[in-house]
N, C-alpha and C positions, 0 to 999 in steps of 0.2 A: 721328375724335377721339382715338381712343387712340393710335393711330401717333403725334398729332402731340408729345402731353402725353409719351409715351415716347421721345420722338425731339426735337425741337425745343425746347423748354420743360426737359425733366429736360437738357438739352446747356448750358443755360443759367445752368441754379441748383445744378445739381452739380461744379462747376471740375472739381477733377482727378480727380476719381471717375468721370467718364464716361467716362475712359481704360482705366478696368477693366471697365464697363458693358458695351461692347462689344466688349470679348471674353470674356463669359461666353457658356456655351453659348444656342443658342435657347429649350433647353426650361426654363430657369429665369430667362433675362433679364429677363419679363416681370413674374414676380412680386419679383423684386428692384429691378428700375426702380418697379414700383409703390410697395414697402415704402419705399423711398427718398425719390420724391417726396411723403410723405403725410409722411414724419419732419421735410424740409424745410418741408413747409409748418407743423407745428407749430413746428419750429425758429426759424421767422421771426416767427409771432407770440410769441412767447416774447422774440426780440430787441428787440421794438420799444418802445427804451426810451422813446418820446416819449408813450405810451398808461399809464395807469396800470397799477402791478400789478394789482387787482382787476380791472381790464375785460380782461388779459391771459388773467388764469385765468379768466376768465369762457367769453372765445373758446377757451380749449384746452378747457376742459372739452366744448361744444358740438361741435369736432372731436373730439374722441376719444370721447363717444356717438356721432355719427353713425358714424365708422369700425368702433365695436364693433357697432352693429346696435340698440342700445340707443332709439333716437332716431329717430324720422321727420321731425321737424321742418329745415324748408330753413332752409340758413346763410348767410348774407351776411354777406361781410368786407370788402365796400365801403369804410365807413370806415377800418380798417386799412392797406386797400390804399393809400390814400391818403397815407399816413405813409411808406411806404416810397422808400427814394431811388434805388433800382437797380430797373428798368423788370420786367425779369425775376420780381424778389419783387413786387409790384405783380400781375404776371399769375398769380403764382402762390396770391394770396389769392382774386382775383376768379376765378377758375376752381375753388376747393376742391370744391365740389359735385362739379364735373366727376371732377375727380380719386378725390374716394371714390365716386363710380358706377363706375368700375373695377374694383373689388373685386367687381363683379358678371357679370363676367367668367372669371372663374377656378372650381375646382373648391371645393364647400366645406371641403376639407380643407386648401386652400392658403390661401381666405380667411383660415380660423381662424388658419393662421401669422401673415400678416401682423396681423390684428387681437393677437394676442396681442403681438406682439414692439412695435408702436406701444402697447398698453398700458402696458409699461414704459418705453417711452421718454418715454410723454406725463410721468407718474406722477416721471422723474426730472428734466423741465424743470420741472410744477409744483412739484418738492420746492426746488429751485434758485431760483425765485423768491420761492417762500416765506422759504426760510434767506435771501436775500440781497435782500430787501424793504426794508431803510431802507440798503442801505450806499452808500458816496459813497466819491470818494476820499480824503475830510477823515474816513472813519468806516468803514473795510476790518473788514468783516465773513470771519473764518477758519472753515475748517473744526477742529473739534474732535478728531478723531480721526485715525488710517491705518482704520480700520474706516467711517468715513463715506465716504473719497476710494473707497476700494475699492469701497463700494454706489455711488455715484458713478459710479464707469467702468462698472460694470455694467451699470446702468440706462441709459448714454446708449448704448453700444458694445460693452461686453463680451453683452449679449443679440442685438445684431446679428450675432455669429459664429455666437450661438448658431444663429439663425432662419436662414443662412445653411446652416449643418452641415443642418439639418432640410428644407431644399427639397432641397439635393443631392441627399441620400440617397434624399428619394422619386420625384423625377424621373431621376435620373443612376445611382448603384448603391444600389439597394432592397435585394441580398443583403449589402451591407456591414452591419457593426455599427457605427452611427454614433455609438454611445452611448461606445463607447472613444474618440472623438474629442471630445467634447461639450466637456469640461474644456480641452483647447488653442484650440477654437474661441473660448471666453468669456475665455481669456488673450490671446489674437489684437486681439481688440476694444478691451479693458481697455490695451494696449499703446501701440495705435492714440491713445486717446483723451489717456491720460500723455504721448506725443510733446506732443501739442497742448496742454496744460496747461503741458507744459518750456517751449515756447518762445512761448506768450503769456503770462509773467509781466507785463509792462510793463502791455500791455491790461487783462489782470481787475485787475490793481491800481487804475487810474485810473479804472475803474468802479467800485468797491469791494468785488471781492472777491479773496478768498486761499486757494487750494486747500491752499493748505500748513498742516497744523493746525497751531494757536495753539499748542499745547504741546511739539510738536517744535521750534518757531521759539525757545521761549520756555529750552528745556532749553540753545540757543545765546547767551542772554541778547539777543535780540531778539522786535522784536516785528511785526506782518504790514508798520503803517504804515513800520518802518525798509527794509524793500522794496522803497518809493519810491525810495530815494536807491542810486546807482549806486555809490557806493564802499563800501557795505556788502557788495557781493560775497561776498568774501574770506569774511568770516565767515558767509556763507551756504553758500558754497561745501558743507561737508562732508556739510550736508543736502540741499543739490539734487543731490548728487553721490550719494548713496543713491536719489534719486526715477530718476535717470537710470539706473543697476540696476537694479531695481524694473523699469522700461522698457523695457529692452533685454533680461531674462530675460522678460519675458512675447512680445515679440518673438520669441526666440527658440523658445517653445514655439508660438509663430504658423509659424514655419517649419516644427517638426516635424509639427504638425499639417497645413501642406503638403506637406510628402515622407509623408504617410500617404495622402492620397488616391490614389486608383486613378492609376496612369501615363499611362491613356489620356487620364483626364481631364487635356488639354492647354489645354485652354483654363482649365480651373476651377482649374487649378494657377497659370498665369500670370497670371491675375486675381486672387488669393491672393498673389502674388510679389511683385508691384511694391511695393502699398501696405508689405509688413514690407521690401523696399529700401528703398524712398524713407523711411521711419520711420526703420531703423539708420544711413543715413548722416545723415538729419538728427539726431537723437544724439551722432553722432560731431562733427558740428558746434557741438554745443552746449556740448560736453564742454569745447569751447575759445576758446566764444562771452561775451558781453559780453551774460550774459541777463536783466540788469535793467536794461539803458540802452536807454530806450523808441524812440532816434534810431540804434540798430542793429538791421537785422531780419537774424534768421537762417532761412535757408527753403536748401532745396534747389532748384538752376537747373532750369530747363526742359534745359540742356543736359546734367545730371545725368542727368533723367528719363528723356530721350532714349536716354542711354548705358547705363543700367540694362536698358529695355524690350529694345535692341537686342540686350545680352548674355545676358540670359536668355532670348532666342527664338532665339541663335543658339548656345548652351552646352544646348538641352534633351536633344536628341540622346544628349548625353554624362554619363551619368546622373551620375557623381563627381564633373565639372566644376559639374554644373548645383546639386547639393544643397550643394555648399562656398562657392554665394555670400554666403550670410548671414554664416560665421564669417569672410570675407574682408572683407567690408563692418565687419567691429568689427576689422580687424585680429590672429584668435583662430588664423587656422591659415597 
């Protein structure tokens, strides 16, 4: 059962993440694959806009006692499952049980990780359906602040480098001081998550939400609903052009915090790589993308990915070549 939930299933509901998955080392894929598939599976009920909000947080909440230990009571997301339109989330509701008996497997010093780091994740899908509970696209609910987006990336991904940095260190180098690292691991994730925020404006719009606070938009004499319309660009531009900084510096502290890990770790280095490549050049894409016209998507190719994966396993050798991908990828050296 666990091979198959860790292997067949997380191959299924993690697209390109599973490209990192394996090849993290063995002694922490395990609880990574875990932590992973338990954040999906809150993830997905979190998405499912067809179930009201209240029965939503209803079911997060009962996931997220069970995963903390809080709860003995058996879950069924039957119904949920049912709502779902991709086969994969479907197995992945009707299986939850399965998935948090996993956690019983592990050491309970590893449990605690995962349970901790799913806390904050649960804690910032429910804060997210809460703030964005009546918006629509005729009613684009914003965020208020840069001190919200910032709790924001934290809670969904900037805590994932954290819990990340924290398995490393106890399985891989336990003599390191992980604790110098902590700060670019939580910048790392935070990075990660802004990519993903740049380039689905179209999407959270037409649901009705707007990461971009209201009063940054509003200092441009607009407002989130002018968003919708593609020829507002222009006068967007100077503020998405700061979030995309904002992006690619916390990217780039993503990288230093990869050239800090141990050398040997070769694999934890290279699972670390791809995702801040595949981030900076989609950046670089966007920089000169059409990222409010909902009928252009900007993504980076599979043949991108391809060519990225193959440079950086074929440049690791060469320590100068290997650590100047990043500023090569922004065009900086």
């Amino acid at each position: 059962m666990r091979s198959e939930l860790l292997s067949s299933l997380l191959k299924e509901v993690s697209r390109s993440f599973y490209l990192t998955m394996r090849i993290l080392p063995a002694r922490i894929r395990s609880q990574i694959g875990t932590a992973y598939l338990l954040a999906r599976t809150t993830d997905t009920i979190a998405d499912t806009g067809v179930i009201s909000v209240d029965s939503r947080l209803s079911a997060l909440q009962q996931l997220r006692e069970k995963i903390l230990g809080t709860s003995s009571a058996a879950i069924n997301f039957g119904a949920l499952a049912k709502n779902q339109s991709l086969p994969a989330e479907r197995v992945l509701l009707e299986r939850a049980e399965e998935a948090v008996s996993l956690l019983d497997g592990f050491s309970e010093a590893d449990r605690q990780r995962i349970r901790d780091v799913l806390d904050i994740i649960t804690s910032g899908q429910e804060l997210d359906l809460k703030r964005f509970a009546a918006a629509t696209a005729n009613s684009i609910v914003a965020l208020q602040s840069d001190a919200e987006l910032d709790d924001y990336t934290y809670r969904v991904a900037g805590c994932v480098g954290e819990f990340w940095t924290k398995v490393s260190h106890a399985h891989l180098f336990p003599k390191l001081n992980a604790t110098e690292l902590l700060p670019d691991s939580i910048r790392f994730g935070k990075g990660l998550q802004l990519v993903n925020i740049l380039r689905d404006i179209p999407r959270d719009l037409r649901n009705g939400r707007c990461y971009f606070p209201e009063p940054r938009l509003r200092q441009l004499s607009l407002t989130p609903a002018d968003l919708l319309k593609p020829e507002t660009e222009k006068s967007f531009r100077p503020l998405y052009d700061e979030y995309v900084a904002l992006a690619e510096s916390h990217l780039q502290a993503g990288w230093r915090y990869t050239t800090s890990l141990p050398r040997n770790q070769v694999r934890l280095r290279l699972a670390c790589a791809w995702p801040i490549l595949i981030g900076l050049q989609t950046l670089e894409k966007l920089k000169n993308g059409r990222v409010l016209d909902p009928n252009h998507t900007i993504k980076v190719t599979r043949r991108d990915v391809r060519r990225i994966v193959v440079r950086s396993v074929t440049t690791y050798p060469f320590k100068n070549r290997w650590e100047s991908q990043a500023c090569k990828a922004t065009h900086q050296c």
